[in-house]
Structures are given as C-alpha cells and as structure tokens.
C-alpha positions in Angstrom: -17.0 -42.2 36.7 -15.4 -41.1 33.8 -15.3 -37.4 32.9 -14.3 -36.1 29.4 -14.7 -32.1 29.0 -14.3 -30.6 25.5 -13.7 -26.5 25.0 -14.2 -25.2 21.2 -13.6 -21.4 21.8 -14.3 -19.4 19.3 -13.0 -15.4 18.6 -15.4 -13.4 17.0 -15.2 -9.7 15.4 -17.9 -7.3 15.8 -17.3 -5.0 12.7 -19.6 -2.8 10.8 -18.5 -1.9 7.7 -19.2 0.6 5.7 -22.7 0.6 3.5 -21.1 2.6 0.8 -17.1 2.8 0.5 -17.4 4.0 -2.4 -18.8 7.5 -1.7 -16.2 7.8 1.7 -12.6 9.7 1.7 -10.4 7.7 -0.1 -7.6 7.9 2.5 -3.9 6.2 2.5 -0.8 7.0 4.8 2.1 6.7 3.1 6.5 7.1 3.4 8.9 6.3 0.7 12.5 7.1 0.3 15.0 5.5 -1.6 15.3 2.1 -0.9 19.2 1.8 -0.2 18.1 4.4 2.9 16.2 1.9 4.7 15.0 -1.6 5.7 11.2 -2.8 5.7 11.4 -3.0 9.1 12.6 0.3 9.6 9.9 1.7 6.6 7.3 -0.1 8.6 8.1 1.5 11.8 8.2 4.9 10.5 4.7 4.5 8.4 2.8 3.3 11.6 5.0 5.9 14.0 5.1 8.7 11.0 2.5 12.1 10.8 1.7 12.4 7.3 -2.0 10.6 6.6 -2.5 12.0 3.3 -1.5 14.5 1.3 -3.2 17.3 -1.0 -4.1 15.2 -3.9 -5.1 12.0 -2.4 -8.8 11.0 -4.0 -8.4 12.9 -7.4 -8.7 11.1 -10.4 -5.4 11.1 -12.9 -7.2 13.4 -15.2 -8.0 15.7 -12.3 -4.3 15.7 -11.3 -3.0 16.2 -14.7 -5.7 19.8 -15.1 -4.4 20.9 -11.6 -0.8 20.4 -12.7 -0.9 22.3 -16.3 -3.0 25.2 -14.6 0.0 25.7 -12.1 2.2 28.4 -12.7 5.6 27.1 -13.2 8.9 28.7 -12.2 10.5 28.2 -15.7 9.6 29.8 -19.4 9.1 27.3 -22.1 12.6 28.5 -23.8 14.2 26.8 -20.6 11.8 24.1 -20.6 12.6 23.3 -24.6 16.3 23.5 -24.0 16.3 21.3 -21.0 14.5 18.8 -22.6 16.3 18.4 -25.8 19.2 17.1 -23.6 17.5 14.6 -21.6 14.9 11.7 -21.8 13.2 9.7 -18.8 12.0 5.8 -18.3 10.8 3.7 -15.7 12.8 0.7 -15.9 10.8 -1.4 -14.0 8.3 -1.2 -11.1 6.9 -4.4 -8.6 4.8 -4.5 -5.5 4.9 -6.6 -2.2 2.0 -7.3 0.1 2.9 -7.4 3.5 -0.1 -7.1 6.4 -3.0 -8.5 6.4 -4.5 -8.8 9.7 -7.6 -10.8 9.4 -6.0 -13.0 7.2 -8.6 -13.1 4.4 -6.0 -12.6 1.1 -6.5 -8.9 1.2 -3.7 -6.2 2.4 -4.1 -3.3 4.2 -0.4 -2.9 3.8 2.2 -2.7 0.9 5.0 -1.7 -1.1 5.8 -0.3 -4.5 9.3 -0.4 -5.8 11.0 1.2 -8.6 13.3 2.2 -11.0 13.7 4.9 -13.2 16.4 6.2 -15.5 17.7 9.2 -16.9 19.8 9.5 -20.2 21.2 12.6 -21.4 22.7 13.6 -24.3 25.2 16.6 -22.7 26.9 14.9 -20.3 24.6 15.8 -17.5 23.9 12.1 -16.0 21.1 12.9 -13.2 17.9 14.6 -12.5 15.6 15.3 -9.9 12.0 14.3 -10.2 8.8 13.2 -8.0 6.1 10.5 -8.6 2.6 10.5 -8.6 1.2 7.3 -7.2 -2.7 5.8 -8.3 -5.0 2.6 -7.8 -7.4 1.5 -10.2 -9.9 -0.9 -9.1 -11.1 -3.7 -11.1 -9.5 -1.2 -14.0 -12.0 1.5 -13.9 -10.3 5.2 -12.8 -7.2 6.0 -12.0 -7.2 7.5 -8.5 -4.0 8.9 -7.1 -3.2 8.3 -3.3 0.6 9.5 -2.9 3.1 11.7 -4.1 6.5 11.1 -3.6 9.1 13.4 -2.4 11.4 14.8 -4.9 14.7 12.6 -5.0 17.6 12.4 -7.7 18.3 10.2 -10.4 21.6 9.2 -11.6 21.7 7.4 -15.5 20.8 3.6 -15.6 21.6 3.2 -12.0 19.5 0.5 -10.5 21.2 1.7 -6.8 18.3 4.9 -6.9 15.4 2.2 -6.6 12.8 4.4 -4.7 9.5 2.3 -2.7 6.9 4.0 -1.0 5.3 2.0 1.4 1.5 2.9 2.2 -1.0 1.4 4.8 -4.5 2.1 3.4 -6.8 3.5 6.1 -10.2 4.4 4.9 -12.5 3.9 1.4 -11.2 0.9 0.1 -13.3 -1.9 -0.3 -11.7 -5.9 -0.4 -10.8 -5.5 -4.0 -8.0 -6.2 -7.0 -5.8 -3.1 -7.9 -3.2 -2.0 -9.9 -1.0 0.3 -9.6 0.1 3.0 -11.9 3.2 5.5 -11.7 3.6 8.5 -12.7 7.0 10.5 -13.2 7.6 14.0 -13.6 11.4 15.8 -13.7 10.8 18.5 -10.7 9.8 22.6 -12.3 8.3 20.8 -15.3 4.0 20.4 -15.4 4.6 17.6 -17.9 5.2 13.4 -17.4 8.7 12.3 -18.4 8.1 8.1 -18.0 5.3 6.3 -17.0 4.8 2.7 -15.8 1.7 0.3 -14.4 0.1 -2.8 -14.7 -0.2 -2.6 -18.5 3.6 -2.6 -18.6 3.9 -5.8 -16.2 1.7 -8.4 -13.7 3.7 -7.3 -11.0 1.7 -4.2 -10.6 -1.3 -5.9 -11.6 -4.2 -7.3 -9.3 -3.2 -6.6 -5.9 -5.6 -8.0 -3.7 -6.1 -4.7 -1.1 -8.5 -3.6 1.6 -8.4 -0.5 3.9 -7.8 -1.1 7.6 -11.9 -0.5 8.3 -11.9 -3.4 6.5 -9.2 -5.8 7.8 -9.6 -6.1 11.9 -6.6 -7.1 14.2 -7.6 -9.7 16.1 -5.8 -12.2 18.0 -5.9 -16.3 16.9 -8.0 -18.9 17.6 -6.9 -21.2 20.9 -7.9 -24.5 21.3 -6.6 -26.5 24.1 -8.4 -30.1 25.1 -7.8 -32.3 28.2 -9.5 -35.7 29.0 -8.6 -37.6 32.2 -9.9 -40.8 34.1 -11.4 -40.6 37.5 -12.0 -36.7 36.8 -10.9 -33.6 34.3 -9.9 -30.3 33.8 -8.8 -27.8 31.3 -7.0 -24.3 31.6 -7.8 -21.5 28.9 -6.7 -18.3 28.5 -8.5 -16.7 26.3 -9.8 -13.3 25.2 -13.0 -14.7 23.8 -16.4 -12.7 22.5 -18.1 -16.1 21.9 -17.2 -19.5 23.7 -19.0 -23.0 23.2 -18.8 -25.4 25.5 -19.4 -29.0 24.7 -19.3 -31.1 27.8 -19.9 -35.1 27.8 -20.3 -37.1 30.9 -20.0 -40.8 31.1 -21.2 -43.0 33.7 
C-alpha cells in the first residue's frame, strides 16, 4: 500500500480596514537629519524606536499651513527681513525618494525616504543659512497635505555634503494609493518660502505607491513542505497557520 500525503498550507490575514480613510487622522511618524549623520539602518531604527508620531501641523492642507504661518508673529521687522534678503537667494537642487517596507508585499509602502538638497547663494560673502522644511503628499494630485516638518539645520553654498532625508513610516489615513511629494523651504525667523521643489520638478517625487501600516499587515510567509514515501509517509510542518488545507490521496 502506497501512501502519498500532500499539505497546501495557507496563511491568511484577518484585517478590517477602514470604511472611510478618508475622513480618519491623517497620521505619519517621522525622523530626518542630515544624511552624512546617519545610515538607513540606523534612521530606521531610530523611526521605529523614536517618540515623535506627529507633529502640530500634520493633516493641514498647504494653504492652511501657509495662513497659519503669515498670521504668526515673527521675531524680525520687515527692515531686517528686506536687508537679509537682498543678500541671499535659496533653491532646492534636487529632491528623490526611496521605498523601503512593505510588509504585505502588495507594491505599496508603509515606509520611505525623501532626500534633498538645497542651496544657498549670497551675494555678501555670507555662504550659509539655516532653514526648515515643510513636507506634503498629494494623492492622485488633488491637495497638498503636509505630514512633517523638519528640524531647522544649516546650509552651506552649493554643497551637496548638507543633503538632509527625513524618513517617515505612515501609520494611520492613508489609503493604498500614488503620491507625490512636495517640499517646501523656508530660511528660519522668515514666514515666507525661499525654494520649493516636488513632483512637477522631477518623476522621482512623483507616484509613489504608499499605504499606511492599517493598511499593510506583517505577516509571516507562506511554507510549503511535501513528502511522498513507499510502504508509508509522513510530513513535518511548522507552521503558524489561520487556514490549512489538507489534500490527502491514498492508493491501494
């Protein structure tokens, strides 16, 4: 009597998602420093170890964040503010992003990186700066909608060693969609934007394929082991399964 035993096991997810993402929290947890500081394993580390899950203007639109900026008091008069800024100008040389976790392996990432460059040039011999950058997402190109704001770092003329990348894990509100990315830079004291840069400026910003972690489960892979033997059989499994066939033929 000749046995043969077959064992398709399959992992399954039990996940509920959300009826309407849309009218959630948009919510994103984010780190960034400048990239000479740090490795992406080390940035990854410290976004899944780090404390700050949001911050106060995650969820606003651009135009929001552009009314709540000029109605802020700022700690300069516009004499200082015209002088300063007949010395200096502000670009964004260039700006890319990398997609790097995607759990359930469907093309879309909860995780990613954007990386970039901008430049200072001055016209009195003062050859650095320090500014911030507002960070946003626009799905399928409708709003902008801002989910980070970057520390304030410095600047230093056309130097491509200040590269600054934020790294941000989305965690709640956003639905298994194409983004871009837009940035936003502003020299520290002044309400105003000195360079901006997105995915009208170049693909690598464009499209990303994103989803938030409610919507990208980690789960472990599929095993499949199979054993046939004469005169008897066996097979040995381990397996964390929710849902396992078992096909089992017996010949005579």
């Amino acid at each position: 009597m000749t046995h043969t035993i077959t064992t398709i096991a399959i992992l399954g997810v039990l996940m509920t998602l959300p009826v309407n993402a849309a009218s959630q929290t948009l919510e994103s947890k984010s780190i960034s420093a400048a990239k000479v500081t740090w490795d992406a394993s080390t940035a990854l580390r410290q976004l899944k170890d780090g404390d700050k899950l949001e911050n106060q203007l995650v969820g606003l639109s651009r135009d929001q964040v552009l009314k709540r900026k000029s109605a802020k008091k700022q700690m300069i008069n516009n004499s200082q503010k015209s002088a300063s800024r007949i010395y200096q100008s502000f670009s964004i040389y260039q700006g890319y992003a990398q997609l790097i976790e995607d759990y359930d392996q469907d093309g879309f990432f909860q995780t990613f990186s954007v990386t970039f460059d901008a430049d200072v040039y001055s016209y009195d011999h003062i050859n650095s700066a320090k500014v911030y950058a507002e960070l946003y997402l626009s799905k399928n190109g409708g709003d902008w909608i801002h989910y980070y704001t970057t520390e304030d770092f410095v600047i230093i003329g056309e130097d491509d060693n200040d590269e600054y990348e934020v790294y941000t894990t989305l965690n709640q509100g956003y639905i298994p969609e194409y983004y871009d990315v837009l940035i936003d830079l502003y020299e520290v004291g002044y309400p105003d934007i000195v360079a901006t840069y997105s995915a009208n400026d170049t693909n690598d910003l464009y499209a990303l394929p994103l989803e938030s972690t409610d919507y990208d489960p980690d789960y472990a892979d599929v095993v499949y082991e199979s054993e046939s033997h004469g005169h008897g059989g066996s097979i040995y499994a381990l397996l964390a399964l929710l849902v396992t066939i078992s096909l089992i033929k017996i010949r005579r």
